[in-house]
Each structure stands twice: as C-alpha cells, then as structure tokens.
C-alpha positions as CSV (number, residue, x, y, z in Angstrom):
1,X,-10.8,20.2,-3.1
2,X,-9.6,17.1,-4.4
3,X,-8.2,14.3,-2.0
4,X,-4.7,13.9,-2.8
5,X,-2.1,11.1,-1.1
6,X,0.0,11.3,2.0
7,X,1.5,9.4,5.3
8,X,2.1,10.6,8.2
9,X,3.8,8.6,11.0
10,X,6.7,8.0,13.2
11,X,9.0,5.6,13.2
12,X,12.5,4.5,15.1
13,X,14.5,6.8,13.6
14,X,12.2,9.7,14.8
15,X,11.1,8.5,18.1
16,X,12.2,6.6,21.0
17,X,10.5,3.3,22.7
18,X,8.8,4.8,25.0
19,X,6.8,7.1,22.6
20,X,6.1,4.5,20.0
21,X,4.9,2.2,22.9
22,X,2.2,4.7,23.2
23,X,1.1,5.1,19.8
24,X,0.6,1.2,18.9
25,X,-2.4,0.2,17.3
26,X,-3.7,-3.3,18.5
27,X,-5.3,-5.7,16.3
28,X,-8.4,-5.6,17.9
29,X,-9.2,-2.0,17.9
30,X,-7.5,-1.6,14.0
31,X,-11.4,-1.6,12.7
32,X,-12.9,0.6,15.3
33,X,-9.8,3.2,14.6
34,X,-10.0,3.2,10.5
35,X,-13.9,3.7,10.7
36,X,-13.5,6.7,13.0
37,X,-11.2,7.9,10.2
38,X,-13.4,7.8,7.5
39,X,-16.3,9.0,8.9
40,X,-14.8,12.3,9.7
41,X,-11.4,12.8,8.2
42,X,-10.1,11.0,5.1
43,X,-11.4,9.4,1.8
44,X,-9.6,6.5,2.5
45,X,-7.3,5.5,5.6
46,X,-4.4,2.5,5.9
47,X,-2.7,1.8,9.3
48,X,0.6,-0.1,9.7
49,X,1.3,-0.2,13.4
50,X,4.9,-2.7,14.3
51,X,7.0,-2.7,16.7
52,X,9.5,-0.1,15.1
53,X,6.8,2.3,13.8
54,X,3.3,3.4,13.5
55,X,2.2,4.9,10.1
56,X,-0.9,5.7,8.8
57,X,-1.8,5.9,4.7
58,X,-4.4,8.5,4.1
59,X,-6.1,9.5,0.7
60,X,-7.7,13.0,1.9
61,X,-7.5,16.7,1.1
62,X,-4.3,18.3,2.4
63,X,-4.7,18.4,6.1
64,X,-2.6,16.5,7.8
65,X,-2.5,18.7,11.0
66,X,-5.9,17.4,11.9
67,X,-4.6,13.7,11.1
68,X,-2.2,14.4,13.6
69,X,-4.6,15.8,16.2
70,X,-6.4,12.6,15.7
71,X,-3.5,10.4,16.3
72,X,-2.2,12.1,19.4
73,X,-6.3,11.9,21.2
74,X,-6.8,8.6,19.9
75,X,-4.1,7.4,22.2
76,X,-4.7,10.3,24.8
77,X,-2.0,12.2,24.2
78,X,-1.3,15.6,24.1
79,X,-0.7,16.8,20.4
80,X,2.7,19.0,21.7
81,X,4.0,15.0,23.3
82,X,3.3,13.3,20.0
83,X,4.4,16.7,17.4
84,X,7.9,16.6,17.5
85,X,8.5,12.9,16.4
86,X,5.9,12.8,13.6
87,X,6.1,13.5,10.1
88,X,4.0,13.8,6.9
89,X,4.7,12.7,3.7
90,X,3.2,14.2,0.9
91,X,2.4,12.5,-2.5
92,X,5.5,11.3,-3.9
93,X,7.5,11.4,-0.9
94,X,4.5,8.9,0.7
95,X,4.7,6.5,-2.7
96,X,8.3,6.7,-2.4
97,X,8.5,5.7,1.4
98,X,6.0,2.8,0.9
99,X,8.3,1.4,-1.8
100,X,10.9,1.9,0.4
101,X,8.9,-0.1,3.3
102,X,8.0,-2.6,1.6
103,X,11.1,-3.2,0.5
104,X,12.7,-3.2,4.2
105,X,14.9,-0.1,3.5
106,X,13.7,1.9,6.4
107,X,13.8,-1.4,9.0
108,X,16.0,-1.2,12.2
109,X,17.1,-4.4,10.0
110,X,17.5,-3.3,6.6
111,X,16.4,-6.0,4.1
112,X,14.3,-7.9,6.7
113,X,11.7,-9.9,5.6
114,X,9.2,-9.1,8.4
115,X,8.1,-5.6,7.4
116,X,6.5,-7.0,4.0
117,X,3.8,-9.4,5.6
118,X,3.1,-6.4,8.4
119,X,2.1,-4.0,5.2
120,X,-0.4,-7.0,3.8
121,X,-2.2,-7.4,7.0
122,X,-2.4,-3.5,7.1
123,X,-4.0,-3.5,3.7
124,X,-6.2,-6.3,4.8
125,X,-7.3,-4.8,7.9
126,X,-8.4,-1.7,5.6
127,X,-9.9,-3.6,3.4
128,X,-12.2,-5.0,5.8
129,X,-12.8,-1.9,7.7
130,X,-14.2,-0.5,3.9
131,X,-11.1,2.2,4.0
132,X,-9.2,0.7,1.2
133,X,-10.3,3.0,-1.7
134,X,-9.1,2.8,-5.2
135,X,-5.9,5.1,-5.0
136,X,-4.3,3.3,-1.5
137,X,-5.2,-0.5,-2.9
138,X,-2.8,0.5,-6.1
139,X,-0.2,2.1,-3.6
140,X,0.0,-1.3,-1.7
141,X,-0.1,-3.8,-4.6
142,X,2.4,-1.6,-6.0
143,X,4.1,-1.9,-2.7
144,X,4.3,-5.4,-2.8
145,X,5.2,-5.6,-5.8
146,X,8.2,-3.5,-6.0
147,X,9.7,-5.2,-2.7
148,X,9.0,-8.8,-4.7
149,X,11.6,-7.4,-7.2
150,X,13.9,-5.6,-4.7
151,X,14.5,-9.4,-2.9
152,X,14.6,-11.1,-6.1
153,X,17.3,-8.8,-8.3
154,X,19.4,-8.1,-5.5
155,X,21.2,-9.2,-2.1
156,X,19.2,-6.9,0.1
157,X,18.2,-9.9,2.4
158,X,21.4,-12.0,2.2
159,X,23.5,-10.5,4.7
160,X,21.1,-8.7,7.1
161,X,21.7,-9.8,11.1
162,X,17.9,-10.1,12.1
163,X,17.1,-8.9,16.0
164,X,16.9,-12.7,16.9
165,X,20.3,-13.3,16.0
166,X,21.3,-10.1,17.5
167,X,19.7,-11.7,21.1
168,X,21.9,-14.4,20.4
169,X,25.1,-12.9,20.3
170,X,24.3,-10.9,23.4
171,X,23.8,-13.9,24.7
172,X,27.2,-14.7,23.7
173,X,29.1,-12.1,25.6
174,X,26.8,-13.1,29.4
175,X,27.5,-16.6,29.3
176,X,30.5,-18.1,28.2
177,X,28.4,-21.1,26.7
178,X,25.0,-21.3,25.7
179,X,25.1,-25.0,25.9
180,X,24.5,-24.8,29.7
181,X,21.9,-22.0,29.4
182,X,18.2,-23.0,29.8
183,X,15.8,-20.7,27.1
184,X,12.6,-19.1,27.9
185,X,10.9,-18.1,25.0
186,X,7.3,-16.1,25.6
187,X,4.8,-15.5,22.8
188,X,4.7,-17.9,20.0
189,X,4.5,-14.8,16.6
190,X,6.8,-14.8,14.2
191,X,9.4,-12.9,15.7
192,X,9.4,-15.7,18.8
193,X,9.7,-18.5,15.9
194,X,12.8,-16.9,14.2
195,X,14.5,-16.7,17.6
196,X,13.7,-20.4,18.5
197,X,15.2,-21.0,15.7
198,X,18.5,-18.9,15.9
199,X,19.0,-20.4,19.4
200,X,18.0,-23.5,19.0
201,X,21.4,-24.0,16.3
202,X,23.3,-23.1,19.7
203,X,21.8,-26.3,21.2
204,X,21.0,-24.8,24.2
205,X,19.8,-26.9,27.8
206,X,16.7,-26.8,26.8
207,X,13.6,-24.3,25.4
208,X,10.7,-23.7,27.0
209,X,8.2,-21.8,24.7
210,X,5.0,-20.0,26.9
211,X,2.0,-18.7,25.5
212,X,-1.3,-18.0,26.8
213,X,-3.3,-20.6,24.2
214,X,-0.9,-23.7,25.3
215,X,-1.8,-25.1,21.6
216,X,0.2,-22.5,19.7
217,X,3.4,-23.0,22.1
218,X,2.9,-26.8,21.7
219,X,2.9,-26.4,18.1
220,X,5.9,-24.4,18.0
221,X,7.9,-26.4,20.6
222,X,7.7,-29.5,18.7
223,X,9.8,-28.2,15.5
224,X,12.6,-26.9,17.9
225,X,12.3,-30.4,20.8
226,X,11.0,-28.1,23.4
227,X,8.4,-27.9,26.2
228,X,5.6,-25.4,26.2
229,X,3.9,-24.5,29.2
230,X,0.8,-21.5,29.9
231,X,1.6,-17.8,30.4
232,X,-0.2,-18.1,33.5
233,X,2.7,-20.2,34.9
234,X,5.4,-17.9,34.6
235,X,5.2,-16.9,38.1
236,X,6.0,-20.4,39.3
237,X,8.4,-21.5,36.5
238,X,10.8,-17.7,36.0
239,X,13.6,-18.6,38.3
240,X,14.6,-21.9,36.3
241,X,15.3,-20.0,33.2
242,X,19.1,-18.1,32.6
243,X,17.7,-16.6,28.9
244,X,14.3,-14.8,28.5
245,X,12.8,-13.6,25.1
246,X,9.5,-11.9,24.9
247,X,7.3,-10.8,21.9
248,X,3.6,-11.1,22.2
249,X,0.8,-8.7,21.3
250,X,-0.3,-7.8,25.1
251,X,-0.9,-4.4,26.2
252,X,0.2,-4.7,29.5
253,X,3.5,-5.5,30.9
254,X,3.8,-9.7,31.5
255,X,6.6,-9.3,33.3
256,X,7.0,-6.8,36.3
257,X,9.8,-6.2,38.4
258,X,8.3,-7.8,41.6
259,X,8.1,-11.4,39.4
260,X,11.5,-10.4,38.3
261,X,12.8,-10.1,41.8
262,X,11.3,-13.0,42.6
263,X,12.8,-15.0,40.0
264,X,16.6,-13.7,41.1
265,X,16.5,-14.7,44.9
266,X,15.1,-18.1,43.9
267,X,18.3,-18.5,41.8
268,X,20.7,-17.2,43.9
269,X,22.0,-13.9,42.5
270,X,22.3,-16.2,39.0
271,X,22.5,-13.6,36.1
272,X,19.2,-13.4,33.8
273,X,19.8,-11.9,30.2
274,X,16.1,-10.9,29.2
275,X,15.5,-9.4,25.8
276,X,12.1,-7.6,25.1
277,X,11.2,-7.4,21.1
278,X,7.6,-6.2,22.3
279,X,6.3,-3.1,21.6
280,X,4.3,-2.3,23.9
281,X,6.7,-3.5,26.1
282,X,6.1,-7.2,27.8
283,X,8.8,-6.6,30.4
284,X,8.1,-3.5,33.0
285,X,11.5,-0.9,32.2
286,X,12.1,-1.0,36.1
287,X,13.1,-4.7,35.9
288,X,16.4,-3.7,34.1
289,X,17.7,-1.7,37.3
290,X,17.8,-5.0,39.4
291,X,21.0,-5.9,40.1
292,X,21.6,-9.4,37.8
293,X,19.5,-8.7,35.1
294,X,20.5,-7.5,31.6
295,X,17.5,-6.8,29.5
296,X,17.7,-5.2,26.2
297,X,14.8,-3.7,24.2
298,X,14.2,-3.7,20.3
299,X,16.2,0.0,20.7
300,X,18.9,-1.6,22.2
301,X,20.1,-4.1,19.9
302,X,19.9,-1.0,17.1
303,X,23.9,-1.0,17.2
304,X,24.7,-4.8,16.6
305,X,22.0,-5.2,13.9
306,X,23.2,-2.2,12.2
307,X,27.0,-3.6,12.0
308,X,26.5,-5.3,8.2
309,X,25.2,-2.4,6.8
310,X,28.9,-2.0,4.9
311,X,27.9,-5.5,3.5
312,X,24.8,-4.7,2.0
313,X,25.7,-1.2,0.6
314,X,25.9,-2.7,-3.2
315,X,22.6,-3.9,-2.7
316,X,20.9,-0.9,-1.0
317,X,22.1,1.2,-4.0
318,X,20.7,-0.9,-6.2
319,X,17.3,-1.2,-4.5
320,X,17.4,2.9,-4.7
321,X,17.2,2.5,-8.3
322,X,14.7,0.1,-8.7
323,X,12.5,2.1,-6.3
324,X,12.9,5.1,-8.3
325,X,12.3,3.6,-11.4
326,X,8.9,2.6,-9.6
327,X,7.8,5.8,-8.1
328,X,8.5,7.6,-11.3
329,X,5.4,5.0,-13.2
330,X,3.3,5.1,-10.0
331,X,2.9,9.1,-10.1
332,X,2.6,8.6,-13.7
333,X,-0.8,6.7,-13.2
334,X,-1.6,9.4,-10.4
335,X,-1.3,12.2,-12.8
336,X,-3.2,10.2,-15.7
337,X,-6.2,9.6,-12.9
338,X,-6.3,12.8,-11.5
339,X,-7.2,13.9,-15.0
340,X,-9.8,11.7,-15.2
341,X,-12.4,14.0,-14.0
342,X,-11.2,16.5,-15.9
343,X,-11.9,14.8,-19.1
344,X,-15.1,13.7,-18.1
345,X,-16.3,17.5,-17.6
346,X,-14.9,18.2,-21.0
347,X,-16.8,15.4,-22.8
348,X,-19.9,16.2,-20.4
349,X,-19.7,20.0,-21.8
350,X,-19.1,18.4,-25.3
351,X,-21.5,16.8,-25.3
352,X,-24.0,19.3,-23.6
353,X,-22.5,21.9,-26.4
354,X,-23.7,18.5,-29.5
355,X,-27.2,18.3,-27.9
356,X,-27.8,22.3,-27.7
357,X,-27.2,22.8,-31.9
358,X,-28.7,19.4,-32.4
359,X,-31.9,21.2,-31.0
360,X,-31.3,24.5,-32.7
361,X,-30.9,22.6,-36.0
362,X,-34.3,20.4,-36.0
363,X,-35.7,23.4,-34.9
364,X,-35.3,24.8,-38.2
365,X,-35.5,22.0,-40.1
366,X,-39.3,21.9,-39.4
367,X,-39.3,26.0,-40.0
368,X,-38.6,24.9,-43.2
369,X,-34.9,26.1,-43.2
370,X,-32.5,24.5,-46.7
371,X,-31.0,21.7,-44.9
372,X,-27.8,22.1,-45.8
373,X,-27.8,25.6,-44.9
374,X,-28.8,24.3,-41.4
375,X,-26.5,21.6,-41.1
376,X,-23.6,24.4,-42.9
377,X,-24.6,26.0,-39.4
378,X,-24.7,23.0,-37.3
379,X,-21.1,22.3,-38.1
380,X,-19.6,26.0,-37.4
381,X,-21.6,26.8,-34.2
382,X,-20.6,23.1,-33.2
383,X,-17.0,23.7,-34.0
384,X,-16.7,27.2,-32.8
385,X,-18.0,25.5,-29.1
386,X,-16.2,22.8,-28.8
387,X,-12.7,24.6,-30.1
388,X,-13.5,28.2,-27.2
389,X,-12.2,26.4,-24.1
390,X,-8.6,24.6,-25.8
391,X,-8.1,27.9,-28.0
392,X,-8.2,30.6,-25.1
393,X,-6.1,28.3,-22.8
394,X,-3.4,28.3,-25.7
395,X,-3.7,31.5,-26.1
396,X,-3.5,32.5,-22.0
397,X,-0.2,30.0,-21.8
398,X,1.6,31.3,-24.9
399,X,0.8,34.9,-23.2
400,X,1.9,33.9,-20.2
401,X,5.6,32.3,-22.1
402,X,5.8,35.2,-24.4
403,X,5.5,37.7,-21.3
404,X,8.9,39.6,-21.0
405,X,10.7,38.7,-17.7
C-alpha cells in the first residue's frame, strides 16, 4: 500500500493542561522518539511538541490507530487517557492544518509569531533524526512559506495581545502599581525575553532574571538593566519577589508548594502573582491553593488573549484565502507525484513491450524474412501493445458512464 500523508495530535482546544503536560516531547529525547518511529511505524515522522500542543507529521500507510498507540506508551499512558483528546488528519486536512500552523491561525494567540520558529526546529530535529523524507520536507517549506505571505499581505500579527502582555495586565488588576512591584523572571527562552520586555515598559522595582546557566540570564538582564542570579538560589531569594514568571524546558516542577510557603511567611502574608507559561509545568498546581498566591497557567490567560480576536477578524478571513489558495497547489503536486510510479511502470512495460518485437524482428531478419515485411510487423505488434492497456481502460470507464442508473 502506498504511504499517504497525515497528523495526528492534540492541541489546546482538544485537551486540557494537564494532559498536554503529559504528552510533551523534550528536546533531548526528540531523536531517540523519531528513530523509534521509523523503524517500525512510518516512512517518514515530524514532531512539533510546544506548550499549547503536541503534533506529530507522519508519511505512512493509513494507520493512524497504531500511531496513536504509540503516542499514548511512549509517555506511559493508557491509550483510553490519551483517545478522547487526539485527532488525525488525513491528507488535505493535514496540509491544510500545517498551513494553518504555520501561519498562527490555530495559536491560543492567533497571529503569534512563536509557532513559526517552533515548526523549523521540528523540521530540523527530523531532519537530523533522518525522518525528513521527501513528501514532509515539501509540506514544511511549504509551511513556511505560506505563513511568510500570510504576515506579510495581511494584519494577522498587528493586533494580537501575546501571553506576556496578558501577565501584564493581570498584573494590573493585583497591584495597583507595578512601579513598586519587584519582577522575578525564571528561564531565559524566548517566551521569558518577550515578557522582560512587556514589563520592563511598566518600569517595574526591579527584574531579576534566574536561569540555571547564570550566562544566559546575564545576557538577557543586561538589555532590560536587571540582575540575574542561578536557579539554584531560588530557595533563598523567593520571598523578595511580589511578580513571578516561569518558562523553562525542565521536566520537573521548579517550584513546589513547600518553597512557595516558604516564600509567603517570609513576606508577611504579601500577595505573590505567579504566572506559569511552562508546559510541563514549572510551578507544582498545589501552590495556587495557598492563601496569597494567584498563579495562572498558559490555560488561564486563554480569555484575555482571546479579547482582540474582533480586531483581527478582516485579517483572519483573509489569511483563509491565502491558505486555501495554497493547499489547493500543494495536493496538486501530491496528485502529480503519486502518479510518478505509475508512469514509470507504464514506460517500464513500454519499454519491456519495444525490446520483446525488437527481438522477434532480428530474429527474422537473419531467417531471411523481406525487411520491410518485418519491420511492417514490428510496427503493428508494437502498436497493438503499447495501445491494449489505455484502450480497455477507455473502454471500462465509458462502460462504467454509459451504464444506465
């Protein structure tokens, strides 16, 4: 059977936090997951694992019920636990959700920027892992390439609210002025740099950027004047801080509710607003029962950067189309290259059928045979062979049209 295209994932629409938290894919095991893919399962394999979904990009024969059983016991899950929030996309419906990707259409924070560079460092990782086959490389350079012109045409990007400035205006409604507020920012990724930079316009007390390699905070605290200390001091340094934002990688929780508690008697009761844009999450769930301590998760701050959707509307309709336009020529070129082998077997059989009354003609050539009698021959056995196969499937699909109904 041929391998055709689909992706099968979930997402934040289909699942909550605490399931995608399960199914995340860390960087350092991306490798050791695609190769276990190919060697048993799938021609070619993509995963793109971020905080707001994990989706994988398969070229294989139609069987995405064992892709599925794969997913759930990589991450030791039962498949019934992971079942009801997946779901598969099949050939155009997979093109046309990568396009739509890409483009930041089916972000938490539509139009965000993020979500492109995420799919690059997915095809990279497959590339490297040898999973990257010929169909799946076109899909993402396609990919990239539609969302290039999506940003570019239209205002997709212009008005989106990104999560960072979403923390800031919860911010907003705890204190009455961030001025006074000291800012602890944890992890030094993108997502901590936008949010450095969104508070840092509010001209906070001061910013204090931790990260377990103390070069990468330094670096990042110097464009925003602020201090940068090691992860490892957090259990010393919690209490001075009224704002905490998290976003690393890690795997395990950084911050557990005992630190937590901590933190609140050495400040007196003071109120901490703690956002977590981790996923898995960097702050332990129980943390947010304690009394003085608002934390918000990516879910969380769903409602607030959904509020300028009306804004973008114009834009979003216009994206649509471009998209379409796009998966219309990319199934095009999957139509024209599934045919491929196709018309390889036909000139193979061609030219099987050329060599077979080549043969029969020298043959009795030296018999002595009138050449052109032979080649007379040559020409209508040669015809006859090459015209069997195209004739009698004409004549099966104007039987077939013809047929009464």
């Amino acid at each position: 059977m041929a391998a055709s295209l689909f992706t099968l994932g979930l997402n934040h629409q289909t699942a909550p936090l605490a399931v995608r938290e399960r199914v995340v894919f860390h960087v350092e095991r991306l490798h050791e997951a695609l190769s276990e893919l190919k060697r048993g399962l799938v021609r070619e394999a993509a995963i793109l694992s971020t905080c707001n979904r994990t989706e994988v990009y398969v070229s294989a024969e139609d069987k995405p019920a064992e892709l599925a059983s794969w997913l759930a016991r990589y991450h030791h899950l039962a498949p019934d636990e992971l079942h009801p929030y997946l779901y598969t996309l099949p050939r155009e419906q997979a093109v046309r959700h990568a396009f739509r990707v890409a483009s930041g259409l089916e972000s938490m924070v539509i139009g965000e920027p993020q979500i492109l560079g995420q799919m690059k460092e997915a095809a990279r990782a497959a590339e490297a892992a040898g999973t990257l086959g010929s169909l799946l490389h076109r899909l993402f350079q396609r990919s990239f390439a539609v969302a290039k012109e999506v940003r570019s045409t239209t205002h997709i990007g212009a008005a989106s609210v990104s999560m960072a400035a979403a923390a800031v205006k919860l911010a907003a409604r705890i204190f009455p002025s961030l001025k006074d507020q000291s800012v602890l920012l944890i992890g030094a990724g993108e997502m901590i740099e936008l949010t450095a930079t969104h508070f840092a316009a509010q001209a906070p007390a001061r910013i204090m950027v931790a990260n377990r390699t103390l070069e990468r905070a330094e670096r990042l605290a110097t464009r925003f004047n602020a201090q940068a200390i090691e992860l490892r001091s957090l259990g010393e340094r919690l209490h001075e801080y009224d704002i905490v934002v998290s976003c690393t990688a890690s795997s395990l929780p950084i911050l557990g509710k005992g630190l937590v508690e901590r933190a609140l008697r050495a400040r007196r009761r003071r109120p901490m607003f703690m956002v977590d844009l981790a996923v898995p999450r960097d702050i332990e769930q129980e943390a947010g029962e304690l009394d003085d301590v608002f934390l918000y998760t990516v879910d969380d701050l769903a409602s607030i950067v959904s509020a300028n959707l009306d804004a973008r509307r114009s834009a979003l309709e216009q994206a649509e189309a471009i998209i379409e336009a796009q998966v219309g020529q990319f199934m095009h070129w999957m139509r024209l290259r599934e045919g491929v082998p196709l018309i390889r077997a036909l000139r193979d059989e061609a030219d099987a059928a050329r060599c077979e009354e080549l043969e029969r003609a020298l043959k009795a050539l030296e018999r002595g045979g009138d050449p052109a009698q032979v080649l007379e021959a040559l020409s209508r056995k040669l015809t006859n062979k090459l015209m069997h196969g195209p004739t009698q499937a004409l004549a099966e699909t104007l039987a077939r049209l013809n047929r009464p109904k």
